[in-house]
C-alpha atoms as one frame of an Amber mdcrd trajectory, in Angstrom:
protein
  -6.757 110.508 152.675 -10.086 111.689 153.273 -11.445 115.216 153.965 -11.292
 114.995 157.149  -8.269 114.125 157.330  -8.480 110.302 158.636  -7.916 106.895
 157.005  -4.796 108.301 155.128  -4.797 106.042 152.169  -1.439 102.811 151.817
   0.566 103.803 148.833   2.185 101.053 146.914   5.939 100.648 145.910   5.046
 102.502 142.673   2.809 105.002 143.721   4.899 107.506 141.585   3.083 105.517
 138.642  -0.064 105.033 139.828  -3.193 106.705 138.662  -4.852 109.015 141.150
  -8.340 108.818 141.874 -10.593 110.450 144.334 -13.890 107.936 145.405 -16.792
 110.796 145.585 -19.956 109.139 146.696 -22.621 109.941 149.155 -22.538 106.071
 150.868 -20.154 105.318 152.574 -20.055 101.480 151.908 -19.755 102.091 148.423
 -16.655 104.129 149.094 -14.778 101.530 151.615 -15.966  98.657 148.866 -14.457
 100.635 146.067 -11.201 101.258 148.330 -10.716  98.316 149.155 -11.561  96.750
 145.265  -8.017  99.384 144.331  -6.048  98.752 147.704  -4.756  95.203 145.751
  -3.746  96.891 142.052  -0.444  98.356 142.066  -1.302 101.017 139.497  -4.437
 102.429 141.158  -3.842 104.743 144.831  -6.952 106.045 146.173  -5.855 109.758
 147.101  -9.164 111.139 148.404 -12.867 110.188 149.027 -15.677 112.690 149.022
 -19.446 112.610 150.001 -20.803 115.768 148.239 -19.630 118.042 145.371 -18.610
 120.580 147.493 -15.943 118.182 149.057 -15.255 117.073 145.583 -14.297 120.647
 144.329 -12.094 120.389 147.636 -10.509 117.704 146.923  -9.444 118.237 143.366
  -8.354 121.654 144.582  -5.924 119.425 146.908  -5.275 116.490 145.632  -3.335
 115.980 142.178  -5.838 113.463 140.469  -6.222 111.599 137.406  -9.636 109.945
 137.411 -12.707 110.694 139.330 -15.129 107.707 140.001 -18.593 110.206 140.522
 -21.803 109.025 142.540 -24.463 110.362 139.742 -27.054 111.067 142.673 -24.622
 113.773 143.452 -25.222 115.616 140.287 -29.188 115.542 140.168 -30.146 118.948
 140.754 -26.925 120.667 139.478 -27.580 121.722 135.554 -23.621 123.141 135.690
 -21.928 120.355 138.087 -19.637 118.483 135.345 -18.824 121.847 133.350 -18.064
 123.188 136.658 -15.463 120.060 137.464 -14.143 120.048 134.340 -13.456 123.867
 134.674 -11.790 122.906 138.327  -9.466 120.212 137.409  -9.357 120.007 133.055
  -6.525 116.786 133.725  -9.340 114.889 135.897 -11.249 112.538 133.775 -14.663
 112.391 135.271 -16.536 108.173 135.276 -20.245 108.392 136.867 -22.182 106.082
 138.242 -25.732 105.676 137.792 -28.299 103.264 139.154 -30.469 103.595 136.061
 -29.392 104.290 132.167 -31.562 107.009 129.890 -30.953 108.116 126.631 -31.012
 111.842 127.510 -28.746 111.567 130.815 -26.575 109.581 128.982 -25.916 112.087
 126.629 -26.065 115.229 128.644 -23.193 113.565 130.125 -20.561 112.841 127.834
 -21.849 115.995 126.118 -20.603 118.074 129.116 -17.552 116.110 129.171 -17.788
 112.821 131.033 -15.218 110.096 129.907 -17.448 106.965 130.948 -20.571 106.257
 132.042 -21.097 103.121 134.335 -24.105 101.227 135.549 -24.024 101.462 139.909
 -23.413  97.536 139.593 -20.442  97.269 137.246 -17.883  94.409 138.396 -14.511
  95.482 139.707 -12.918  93.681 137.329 -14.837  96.286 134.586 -14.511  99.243
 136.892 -10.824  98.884 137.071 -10.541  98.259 133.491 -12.656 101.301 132.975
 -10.294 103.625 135.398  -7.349 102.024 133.531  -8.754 103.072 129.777 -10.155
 106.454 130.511  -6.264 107.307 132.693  -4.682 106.409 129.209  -6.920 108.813
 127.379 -10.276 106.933 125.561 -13.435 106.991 126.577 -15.079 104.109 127.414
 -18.939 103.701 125.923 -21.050 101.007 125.529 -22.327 100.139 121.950 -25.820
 101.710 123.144 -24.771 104.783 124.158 -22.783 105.136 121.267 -25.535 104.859
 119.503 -27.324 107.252 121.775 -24.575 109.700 120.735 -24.882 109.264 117.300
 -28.259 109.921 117.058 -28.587 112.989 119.195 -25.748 114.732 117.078 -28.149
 113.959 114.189 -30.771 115.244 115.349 -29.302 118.453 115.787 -27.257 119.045
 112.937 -31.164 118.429 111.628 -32.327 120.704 113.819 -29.597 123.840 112.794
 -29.769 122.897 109.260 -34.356 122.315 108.821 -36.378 125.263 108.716 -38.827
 125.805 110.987 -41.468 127.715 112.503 -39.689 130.371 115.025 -41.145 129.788
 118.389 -42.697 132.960 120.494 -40.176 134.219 122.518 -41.240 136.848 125.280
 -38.826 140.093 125.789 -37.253 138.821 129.194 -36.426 136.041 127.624 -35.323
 137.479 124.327 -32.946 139.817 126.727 -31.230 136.582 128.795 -30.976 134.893
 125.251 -28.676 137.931 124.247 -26.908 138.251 127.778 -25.624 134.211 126.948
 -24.788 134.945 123.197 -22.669 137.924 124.375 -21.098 135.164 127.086 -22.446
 136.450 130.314 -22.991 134.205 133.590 -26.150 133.715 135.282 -25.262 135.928
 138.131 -24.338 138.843 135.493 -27.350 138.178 133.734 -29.144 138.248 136.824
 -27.853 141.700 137.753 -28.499 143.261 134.430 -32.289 142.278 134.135 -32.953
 142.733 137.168 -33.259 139.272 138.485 -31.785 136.687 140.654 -29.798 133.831
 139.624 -32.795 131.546 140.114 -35.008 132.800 138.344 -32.694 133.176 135.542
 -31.913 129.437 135.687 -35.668 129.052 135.191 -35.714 131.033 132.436 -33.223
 129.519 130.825 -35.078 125.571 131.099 -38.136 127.007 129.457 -35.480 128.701
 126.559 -33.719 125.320 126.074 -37.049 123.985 125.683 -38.649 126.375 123.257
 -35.968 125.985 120.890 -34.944 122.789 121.443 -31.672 123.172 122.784 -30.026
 121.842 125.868 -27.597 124.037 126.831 -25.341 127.575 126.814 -23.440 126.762
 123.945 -26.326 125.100 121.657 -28.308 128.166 122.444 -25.401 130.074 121.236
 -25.000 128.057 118.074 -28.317 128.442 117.215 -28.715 132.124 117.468 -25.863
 132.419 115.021 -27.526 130.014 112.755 -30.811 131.162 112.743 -29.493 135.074
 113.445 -32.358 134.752 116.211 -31.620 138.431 117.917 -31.451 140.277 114.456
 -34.903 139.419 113.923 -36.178 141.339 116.695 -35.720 145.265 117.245 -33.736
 146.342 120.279 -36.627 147.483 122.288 -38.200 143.870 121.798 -35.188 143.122
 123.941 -36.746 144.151 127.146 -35.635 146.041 129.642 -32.189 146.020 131.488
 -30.696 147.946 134.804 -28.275 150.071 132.058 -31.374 150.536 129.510 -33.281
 151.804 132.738 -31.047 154.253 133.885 -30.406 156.153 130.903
C-alpha cells in the first residue's frame, strides 16, 4: 500500500518469495506505470510507493523491503540522502533513476552505496531484470560507468599517494576539519564552533573542494595521510564554545 493508506497493493500466490520493493517517485504516472509493469511478475510485490524522501524514510521504517526503485530528482539538494537510507534500512538495495548520466553523479552514487544506476527511460524488461540482479546481491553497471569507477578510484589513490602543494586552510575551517576527523555530526560541529548546521554544510563544500575530496570519509582519509591537523598548532585551530569558556 501507499502512505496514505489507499490502493493496498494484489499479492501473488508466492508473495512469501517475492522481492519487496517500494516505488519512490515524485510523479505519479511514473509510479502507477511502474506498478502496473510488476503487478504481472510473480516474484516482484510492490509493498509501498512514496513521493518524497521523507515518505521514503517512512516507508522503509514500515515496510520490510528489499529493493528501492529511487526518483534521482528526489535526491538533488540532499548531500547525505543515500548515506542516510542506507543507515535506515542497510538490507534495502537502493536503484536510481536519472533523466541525464554524468561522470561525477554517477560516481557519487555508487560511492555512497547505490546498487544500480538507471537511465529515466530504461525498458521494463531491463528494469525488472535490474530489480531481479541487484535482490540477488550484484550490482548492476554499465561498461561506462564502470569505467567511470575505475578511473575516479585512480585518481585518488593518485591524489593520497602525489605530493602536493598544501592548500590555505583558514582556522574555522581547520577547526570543522578536526570536529569530522574526531567523527562529529554537523549539528555537533555546529554547536561547538559556534555555528549552525548550514553554515557548516557550506563550509564543508568549500573543504571538499580545497583538497579535493568529496566527502566525510575522504576528508578523513586524507588527514591521516597527509597528517593535515599536526601541521598546524592548536591555536591555528580556531576558536570553539569549550576553548571559549575556559
Amino acid at each position: 500500500m501507499n502512505l496514505n493508506g489507499k490502493d493496498q497493493e494484489p499479492q501473488s500466490a508466492h508473495a512469501d518469495d517475492a522481492i519487496r520493493v517500494i516505488l519512490a517517485d515524485s510523479q505519479a504516472i511514473y509510479r502507477v506505470g511502474m506498478r502496473k509493469v510488476f503487478a504481472i511478475e510473480d516474484d516482484i510485490r510492490v509493498v509501498a510507493q512514496a513521493e518524497s524522501l521523507p515518505n521514503l524514510h517512512a516507508a522503509l521504517q514500515r515496510f520490510p523491503t528489499d529493493v528501492v526503485v529511487l526518483e534521482g530528482q528526489l535526491l538533488a539538494g540532499t548531500v547525505d540522502a543515500v548515506p542516510e537510507l542506507v543507515r535506515r534500512a542497510p538490507d534495502a538495495k537502493l536503484i536510481v533513476q536519472v533523466t541525464e548520466t554524468s561522470e561525477r553523479n554517477t560516481v557519487e552514487l555508487y560511492r555512497r552505496g547505490v546498487r544500480g544506476v538507471v537511465p529515466r527511460a530504461i525498458s521494463p524488461d531491463l528494469l525488472i531484470k535490474c530489480i531481479r540482479k541487484i535482490a540477488a546481491g550484484e550490482t548492476w553497471i554499465d561498461n561506462q560507468s564502470v569505467s567511470w569507477v575505475i578511473e575516479a578510484y585512480r585518481a585518488q589513490a593518485h591524489s593520497l599517494t602525489s605530493p602536493r602543494t598544501q592548500p590555505k586552510l583558514s582556522p574555522k575551517e581547520l577547526s570543522i576539519i578536526s570536529c569530522i576527523s574526531r567523527g562529529m555530526r554537523n549539528k555537533e560541529i555546529a554547536f561547538q564552533v559556534g555555528t549552525t548546521e548550514q553554515v557548516i554544510k557550506n563550509y564543508l563544500r568549500k573543504i571538499y573542494d580545497k583538497l579535493g575530496v568529496s566527502d566525510r570519509l575522504e576528508l578523513a582519509l586524507y588527514c591521516m595521510h597527509h597528517q593535515l591537523l599536526k601541521q598546524y598548532p592548536p591555536e591555528a585551530l580556531g576558536p570553539t564554545r569549550n576553548s571559549e569558556k575556559q
